[in-house]
C-alpha positions in Angstrom: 79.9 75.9 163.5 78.6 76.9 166.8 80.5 76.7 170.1 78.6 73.3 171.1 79.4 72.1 167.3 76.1 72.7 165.8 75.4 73.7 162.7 73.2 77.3 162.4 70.2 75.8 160.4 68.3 77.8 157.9 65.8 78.8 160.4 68.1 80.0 162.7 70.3 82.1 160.4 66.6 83.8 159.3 66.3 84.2 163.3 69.7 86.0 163.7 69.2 88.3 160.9 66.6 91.2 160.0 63.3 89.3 160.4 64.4 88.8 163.8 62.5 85.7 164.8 65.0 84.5 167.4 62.9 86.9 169.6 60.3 84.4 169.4 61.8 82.6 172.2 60.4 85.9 174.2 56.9 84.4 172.8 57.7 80.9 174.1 58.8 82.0 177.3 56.2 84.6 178.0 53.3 83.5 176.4 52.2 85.0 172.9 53.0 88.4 171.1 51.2 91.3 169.1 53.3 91.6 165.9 56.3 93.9 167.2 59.2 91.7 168.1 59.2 91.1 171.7 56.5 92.7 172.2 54.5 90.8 175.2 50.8 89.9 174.8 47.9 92.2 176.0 43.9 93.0 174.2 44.4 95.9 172.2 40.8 96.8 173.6 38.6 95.2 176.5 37.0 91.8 175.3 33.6 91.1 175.4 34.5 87.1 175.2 37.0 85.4 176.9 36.7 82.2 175.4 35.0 80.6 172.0 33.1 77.4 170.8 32.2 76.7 167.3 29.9 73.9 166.4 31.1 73.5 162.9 28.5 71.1 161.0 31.1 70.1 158.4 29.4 69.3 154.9 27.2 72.0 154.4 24.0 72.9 156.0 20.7 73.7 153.7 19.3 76.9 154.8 16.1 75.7 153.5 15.6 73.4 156.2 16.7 75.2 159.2 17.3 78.9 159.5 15.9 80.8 156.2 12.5 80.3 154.4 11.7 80.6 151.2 8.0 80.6 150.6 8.8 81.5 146.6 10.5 78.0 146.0 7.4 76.3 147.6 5.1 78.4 145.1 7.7 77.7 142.0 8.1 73.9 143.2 9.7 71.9 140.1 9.8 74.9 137.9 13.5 75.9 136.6 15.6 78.2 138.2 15.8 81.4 136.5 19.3 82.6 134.2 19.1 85.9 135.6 19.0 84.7 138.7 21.8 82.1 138.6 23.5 84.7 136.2 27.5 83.5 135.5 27.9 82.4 138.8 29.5 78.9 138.7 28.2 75.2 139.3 29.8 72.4 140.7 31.3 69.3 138.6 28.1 67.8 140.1 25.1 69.8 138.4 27.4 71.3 136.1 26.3 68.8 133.5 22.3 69.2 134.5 20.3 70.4 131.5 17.6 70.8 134.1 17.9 73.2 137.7 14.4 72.7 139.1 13.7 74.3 142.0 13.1 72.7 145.4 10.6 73.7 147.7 11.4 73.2 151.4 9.5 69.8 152.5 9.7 71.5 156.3 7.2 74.0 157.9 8.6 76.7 159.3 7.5 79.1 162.9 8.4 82.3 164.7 9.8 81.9 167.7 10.1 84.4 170.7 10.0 87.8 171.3 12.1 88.2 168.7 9.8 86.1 165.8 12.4 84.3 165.0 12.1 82.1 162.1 12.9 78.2 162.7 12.4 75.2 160.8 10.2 72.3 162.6 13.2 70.4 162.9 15.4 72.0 165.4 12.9 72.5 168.1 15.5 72.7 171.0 17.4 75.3 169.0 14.7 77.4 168.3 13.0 78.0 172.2 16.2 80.1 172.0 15.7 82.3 169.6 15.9 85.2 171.7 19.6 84.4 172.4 20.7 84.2 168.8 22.1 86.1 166.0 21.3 84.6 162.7 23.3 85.5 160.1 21.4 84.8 156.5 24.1 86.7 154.3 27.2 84.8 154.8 29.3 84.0 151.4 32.4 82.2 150.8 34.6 81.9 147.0 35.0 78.1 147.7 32.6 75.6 146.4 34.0 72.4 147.2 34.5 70.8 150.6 37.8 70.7 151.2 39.3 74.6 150.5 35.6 76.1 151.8 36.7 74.5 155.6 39.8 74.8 155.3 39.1 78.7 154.7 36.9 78.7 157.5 38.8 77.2 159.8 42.5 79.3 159.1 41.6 82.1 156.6 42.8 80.6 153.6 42.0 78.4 151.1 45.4 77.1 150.8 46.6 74.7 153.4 49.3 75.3 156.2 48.2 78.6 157.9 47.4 78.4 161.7 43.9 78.0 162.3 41.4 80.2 164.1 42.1 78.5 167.4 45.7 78.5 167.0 45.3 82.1 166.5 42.8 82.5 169.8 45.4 80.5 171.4 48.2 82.7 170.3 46.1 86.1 171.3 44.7 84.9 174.7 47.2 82.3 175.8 46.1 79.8 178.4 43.9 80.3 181.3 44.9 76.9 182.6 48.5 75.4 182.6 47.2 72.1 183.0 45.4 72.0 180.1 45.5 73.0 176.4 44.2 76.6 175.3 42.5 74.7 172.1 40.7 71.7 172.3 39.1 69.7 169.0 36.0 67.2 169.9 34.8 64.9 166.4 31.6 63.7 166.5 32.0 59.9 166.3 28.3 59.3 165.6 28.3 61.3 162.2 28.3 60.2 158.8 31.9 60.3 157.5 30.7 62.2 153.8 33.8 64.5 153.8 37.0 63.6 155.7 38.4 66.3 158.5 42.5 66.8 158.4 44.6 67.5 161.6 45.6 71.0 159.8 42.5 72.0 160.1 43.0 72.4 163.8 46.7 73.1 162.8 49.5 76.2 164.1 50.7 76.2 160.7 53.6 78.6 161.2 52.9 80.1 164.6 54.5 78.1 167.6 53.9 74.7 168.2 52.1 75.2 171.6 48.9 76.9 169.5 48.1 73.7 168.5 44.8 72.0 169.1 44.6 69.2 170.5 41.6 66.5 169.7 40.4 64.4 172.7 39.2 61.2 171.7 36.7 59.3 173.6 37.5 56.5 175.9 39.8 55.7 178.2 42.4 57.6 176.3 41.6 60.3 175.4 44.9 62.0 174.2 47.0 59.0 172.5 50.0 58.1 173.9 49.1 60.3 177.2 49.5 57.4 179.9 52.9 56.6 180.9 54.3 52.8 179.6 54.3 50.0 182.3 57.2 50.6 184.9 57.6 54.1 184.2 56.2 56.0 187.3 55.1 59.6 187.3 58.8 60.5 189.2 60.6 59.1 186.9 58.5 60.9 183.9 59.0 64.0 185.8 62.8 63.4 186.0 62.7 63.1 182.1 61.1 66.4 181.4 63.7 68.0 183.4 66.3 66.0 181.1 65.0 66.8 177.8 64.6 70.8 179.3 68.2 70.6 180.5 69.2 69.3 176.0 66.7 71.7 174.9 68.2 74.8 176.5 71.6 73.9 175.5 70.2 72.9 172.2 68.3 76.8 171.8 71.5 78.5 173.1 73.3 76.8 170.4 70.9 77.3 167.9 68.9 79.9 168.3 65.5 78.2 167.2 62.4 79.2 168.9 61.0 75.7 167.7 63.2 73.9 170.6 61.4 75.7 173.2 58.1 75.3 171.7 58.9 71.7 172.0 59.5 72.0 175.5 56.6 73.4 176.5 54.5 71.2 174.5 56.5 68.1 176.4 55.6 70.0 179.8 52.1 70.5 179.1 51.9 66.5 177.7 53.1 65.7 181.5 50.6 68.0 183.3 47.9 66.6 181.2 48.4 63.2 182.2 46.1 64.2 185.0 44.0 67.0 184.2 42.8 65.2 180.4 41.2 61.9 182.0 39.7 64.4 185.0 38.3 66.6 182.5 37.1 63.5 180.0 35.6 61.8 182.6 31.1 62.9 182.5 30.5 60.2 185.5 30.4 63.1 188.0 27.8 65.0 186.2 24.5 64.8 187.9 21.3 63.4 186.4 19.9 67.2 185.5 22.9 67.6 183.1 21.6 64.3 181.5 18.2 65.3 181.2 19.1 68.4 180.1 21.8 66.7 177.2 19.8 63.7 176.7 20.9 60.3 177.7 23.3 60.2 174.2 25.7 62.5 176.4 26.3 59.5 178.2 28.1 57.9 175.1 31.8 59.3 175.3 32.8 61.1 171.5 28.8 61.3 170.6 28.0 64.6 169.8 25.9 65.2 172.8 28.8 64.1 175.0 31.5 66.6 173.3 28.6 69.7 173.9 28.9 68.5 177.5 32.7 68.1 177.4 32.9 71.4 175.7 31.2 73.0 178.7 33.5 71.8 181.1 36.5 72.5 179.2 35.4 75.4 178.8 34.6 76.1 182.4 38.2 75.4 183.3 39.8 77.9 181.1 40.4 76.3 177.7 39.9 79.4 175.2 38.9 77.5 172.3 36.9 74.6 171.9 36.1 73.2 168.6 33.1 70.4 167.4 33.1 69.1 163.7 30.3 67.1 162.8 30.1 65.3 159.7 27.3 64.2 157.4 25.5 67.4 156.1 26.7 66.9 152.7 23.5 65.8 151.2 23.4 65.5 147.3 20.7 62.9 147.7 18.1 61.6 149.9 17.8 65.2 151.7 14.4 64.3 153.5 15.5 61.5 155.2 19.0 62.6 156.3 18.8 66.6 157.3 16.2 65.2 159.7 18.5 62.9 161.2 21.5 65.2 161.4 19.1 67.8 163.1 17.8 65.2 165.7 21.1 64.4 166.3 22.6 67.8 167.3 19.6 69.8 167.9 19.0 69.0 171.8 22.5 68.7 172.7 23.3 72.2 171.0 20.6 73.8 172.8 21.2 72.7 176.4 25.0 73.4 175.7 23.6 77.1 175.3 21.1 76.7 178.9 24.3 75.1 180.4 26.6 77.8 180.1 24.0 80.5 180.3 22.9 79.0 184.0 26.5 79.1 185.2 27.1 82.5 184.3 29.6 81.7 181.0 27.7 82.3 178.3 27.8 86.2 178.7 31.0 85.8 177.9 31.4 82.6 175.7 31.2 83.4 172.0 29.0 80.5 170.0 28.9 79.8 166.4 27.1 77.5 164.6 27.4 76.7 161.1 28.9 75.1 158.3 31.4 75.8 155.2 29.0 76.5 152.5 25.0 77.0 152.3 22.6 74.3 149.5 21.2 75.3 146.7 17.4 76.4 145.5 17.7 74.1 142.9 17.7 70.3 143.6 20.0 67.7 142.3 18.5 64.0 142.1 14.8 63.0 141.2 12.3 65.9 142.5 8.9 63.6 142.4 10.4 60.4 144.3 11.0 62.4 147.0 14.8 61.3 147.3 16.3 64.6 146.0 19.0 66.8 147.3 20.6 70.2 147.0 24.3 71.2 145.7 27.1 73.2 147.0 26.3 77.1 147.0 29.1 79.1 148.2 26.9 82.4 147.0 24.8 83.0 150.4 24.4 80.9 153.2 23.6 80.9 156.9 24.8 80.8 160.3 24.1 81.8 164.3 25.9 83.5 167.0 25.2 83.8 170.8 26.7 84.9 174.1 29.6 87.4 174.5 29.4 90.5 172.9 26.3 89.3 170.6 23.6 91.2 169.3 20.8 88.4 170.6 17.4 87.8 168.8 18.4 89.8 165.9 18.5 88.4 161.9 21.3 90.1 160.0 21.1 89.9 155.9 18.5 89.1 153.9 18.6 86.6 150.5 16.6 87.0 147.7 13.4 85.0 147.3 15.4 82.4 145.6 17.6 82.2 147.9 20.5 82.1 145.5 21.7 85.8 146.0 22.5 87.8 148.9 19.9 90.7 148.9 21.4 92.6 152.1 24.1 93.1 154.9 26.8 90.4 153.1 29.0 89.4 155.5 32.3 87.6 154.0 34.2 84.8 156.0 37.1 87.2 156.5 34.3 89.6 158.5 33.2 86.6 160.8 36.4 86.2 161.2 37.5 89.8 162.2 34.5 90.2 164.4 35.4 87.1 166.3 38.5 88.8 167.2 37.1 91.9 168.1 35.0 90.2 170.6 38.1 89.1 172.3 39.4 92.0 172.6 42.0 92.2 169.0 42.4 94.3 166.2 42.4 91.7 163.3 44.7 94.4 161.5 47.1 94.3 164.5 46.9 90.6 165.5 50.2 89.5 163.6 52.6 87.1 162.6 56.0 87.8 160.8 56.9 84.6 158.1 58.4 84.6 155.2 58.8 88.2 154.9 55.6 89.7 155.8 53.4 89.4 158.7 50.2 87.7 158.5 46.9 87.8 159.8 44.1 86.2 160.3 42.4 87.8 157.8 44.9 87.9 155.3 44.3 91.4 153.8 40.8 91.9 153.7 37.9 91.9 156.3 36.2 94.1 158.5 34.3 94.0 162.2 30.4 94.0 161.6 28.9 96.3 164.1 25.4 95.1 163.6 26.3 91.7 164.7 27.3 93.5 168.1 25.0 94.1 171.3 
C-alpha cells in the first residue's frame, strides 16, 4: 500500500522500475520527449514545415481517372490482363473468383498542365491549374488490400490497430502552438458516401499520452460534444472544478506514480479553454465573400467538405499542427463513371483554393499537404465493361498521391508505373517512406522520434523506412 492507501497498479510498478516511464510525468508537464527518458522536446534538425494537412480520400482513389495515364489500357480496352503482368501477386475476395480480368481503359481525357506539363485528368480542373505547386507521387505501394488495415497503416504505421497515429505522433514531436486549442484536429466529410466506415483510433494516441489525441470537430452548433457547460453551471464555477479535480489528480500522481493522471489533467484543462476558442474557431460567418468565391458557396454548409478545407485553414492559421480530412466514397467496385465524377466535383474546388488560401497568406511555404488515399484501382475492371457501369478493384501494388508546400519538391512527378499500370516501374516509395519524409520535413529523425512500451521503443515507422530526397525542394 501507498502512504495515501493506494494500491501501486501494474502500470505504476512498470513506471518505478527499469523502463522508467514514471518520467513521463516530465512529458506531461513539459510538453513531449525524444526517446531518452526525461529528455525535453526540441527538432533534431531545422523543419522545413511547421504544421501538416492531409486530405485523406478514404476508399481508394483510381489513378486512371485523376493523376496517371495509361494510354496502353485505352489501346488494349476489353482485352485480358496479361499473367506475367499480374504474375503471383494476390486478388481480392472480390475478383478473386473472376475467370475474366479485362482491362479498362480510362473513359476521362487527360492534359498537361503548367510549366511543369503536368499530367491531369479532365475532372479535377481546380486541382490541376496548380500543377506547378505539386509533387505527384505515381509509385506509392502498400501490403494491405482491404480497407480497413490499408488506413489504418496509413494513418499509425501499422496494420494492427492501437498505435498512435500520425497526428498523435506530430502532436507528440511539435507539441502545441496554441494552448487554447488542440495540436490535432480531425474534420469528416458529412456530404460523402459512407462505403467504408472511419474508427476514432484512427485518429487515436494509442500508447503515447492522452493529450496527442485528435480531436474531431463536428459541424453545428456543437462542435466538440459535451463542450458547453450544463444549465446553471457558470464558467466560475467550471473553473473552480478544474482546480478541484487538479488538486485529486496531484495527490492521486504522487500516490501513484502514473503519468496517465496528469495526462488527464491536461486534457480536462484544455476541454475548459476550448469552451471558447472551438465555437470561435468553428464559426465561417466572419469570412468575407472572396473566401466563398474562392471555396464555393458549399463552404457555407458547416461539416461539407468544402467547409472543413476552410476550417482547416483557420485552424491551421492559429497554430493547430495537424489537421486531418477523411472523405468517404471512393470505393467504387461499380458504376465508376458516374461516381469518381462526383467525388471529384465534390472535392476538387475546395482542395484547390485551400492550396491559393494558404499560399496567399504566406502558410503554405511551410504547411505540408497530402492528398491521397489508402490504396490505388486496378487496370482490370470488375462489373460489366460494355454497359458502361463497370468499376476497378483494390490494388495495393502501385498507386498515387500529391504533395505541396513546406519543404516540397513542386511541379515535379516522382515514379513511374508500367503501361499497365499494375507494377511500379520506378522510384517506389513505401508508406513507411511517406511517412519518414513527413517527419523529416518537420524537422525529426524518424529513427530518433521514439516511444518506450512494452519493452522497446517504437517509432513511427516501426523498423523500416527511409526520407526520399527526390520528393525534397
Amino acid at each position: 500500500m501507498t502512504p495515501l492507501g493506494y494500491e501501486l497498479g501494474r502500470r505504476a510498478f512498470l513506471g518505478h522500475g527499469a523502463l522508467g516511464l514514471g518520467s513521463l510525468a516530465l512529458h506531461a508537464l513539459g510538453g513531449p520527449r525524444d526517446g531518452g527518458a526525461g529528455e525535453l522536446p526540441r527538432p533534431h534538425f531545422a523543419p522545413r514545415a511547421k504544421r501538416v494537412v492531409y486530405l485523406f480520400q478514404a476508399g481508394g482513389p483510381s489513378p486512371f481517372e485523376t493523376f496517371d495515364p495509361k494510354p496502353l489500357l485505352r489501346q488494349r480496352h476489353g482485352e485480358q490482363l496479361p499473367p506475367s503482368v499480374r504474375g503471383q501477386q494476390r486478388l481480392t475476395g472480390m475478383s478473386g473468383f473472376q475467370t475474366n480480368l479485362p482491362l479498362a481503359g480510362s473513359f476521362v481525357d487527360f492534359r498537361r498542365y503548367g510549366g511543369s506539363g503536368l499530367e491531369v485528368s479532365e475532372l479535377l480542373p481546380h486541382t490541376a491549374a496548380l500543377a506547378d505547386r505539386l509533387c505527384v507521387v505515381r509509385s506509392l505501394w502498400t501490403e494491405a488490400i482491404n480497407h480497413d488495415p490499408a488506413i489504418t497503416f496509413f494513418c499509425s504505421g501499422s496494420q494492427i490497430s492501437g498505435r498512435p497515429s500520425m497526428g498523435a505522433w506530430a502532436s507528440y514531436g511539435l507539441g502545441s502552438e496554441n494552448a487554447n486549442l488542440p495540436a490535432f484536429v480531425v474534420l469528416v466529410s458529412k456530404d460523402a458516401p459512407r462505403d467504408q466506415p472511419l474508427y476514432a483510433r484512427l485518429w487515436g494516441t494509442g500508447f503515447l499520452p492522452a493529450e496527442h489525441q485528435g480531436v474531431q470537430l463536428l459541424p453545428g452548433s456543437s462542435p466538440v460534444l459535451f463542450l458547453g457547460n450544463p444549465s446553471g453551471v457558470t464558467a466560475d464555477m467550471r473553473r473552480a472544478q478544474i482546480a478541484a479535480l487538479r488538486d485529486l489528480h496531484d495527490d492521486q500522481f504522487a500516490a501513484v506514480g502514473d503519468p496517465a493522471i496528469l495526462a488527464r489533467t491536461l486534457q480536462a484543462e484544455l476541454a475548459f479553454r476550448m469552451q471558447s476558442s472551438v465555437p470561435e474557431v468553428a464559426d465561417l460567418s466572419s469570412e468575407p465573400e472572396s473566401v466563398f468565391e474562392l471555396y464555393g458557396e458549399r463552404a457555407r454548409d458547416a461539416g461539407s467538405y468544402a467547409a472543413n478545407c476552410l476550417l482547416a485553414r483557420r485552424l491551421l492559421e492559429r497554430g493547430v499542427r495537424f489537421v486531418q480530412l477523411f472523405h468517404q466514397g471512393w470505393d467504387q467496385h461499380g458504376n465508376l463513371p458516374r461516381d469518381i465524377t462526383r467525388q471529384c466535383g465534390a472535392t476538387d474546388r475546395a482542395t484547390a483554393a485551400l492550396l491559393c488560401d494558404l499560399e496567399r497568406r504566406g502558410l503554405l511555404a511551410d504547411t505540408l499537404v497530402v492528398w491521397g488515399g489508402e490504396f490505388g484501382r486496378t487496370a482490370y475492371c470488375q462489373g460489366r465493361l460494355t454497359a458502361g457501369d463497370y468499376g476497378r478493384d483494390h490494388h495495393p501494388r502501385c498507386f498515387t498521391i500529391w504533395l505541396a508546400g513546406g519543404g516540397i519538391r513542386a511541379g515535379h512527378v516522382h515514379g513511374r508505373t508500367d503501361d499497365f499500370g499494375y507494377n511500379i516501374a520506378d522510384g517506389a516509395v513505401h508508406v513507411h517512406d511517406l511517412h519518414a519524409t513527413m517527419l523529416h520535413l518537420l524537422g525529426f529523425d524518424h529513427e530518433r522520434l521514439t516511444f518506450p512500451h512494452q519493452g522497446r521503443d517504437f517509432r513511427l515507422t516501426d523498423v523500416a523506412g527511409r526520407v526520399v530526397p527526390e520528393l525534397l525542394a
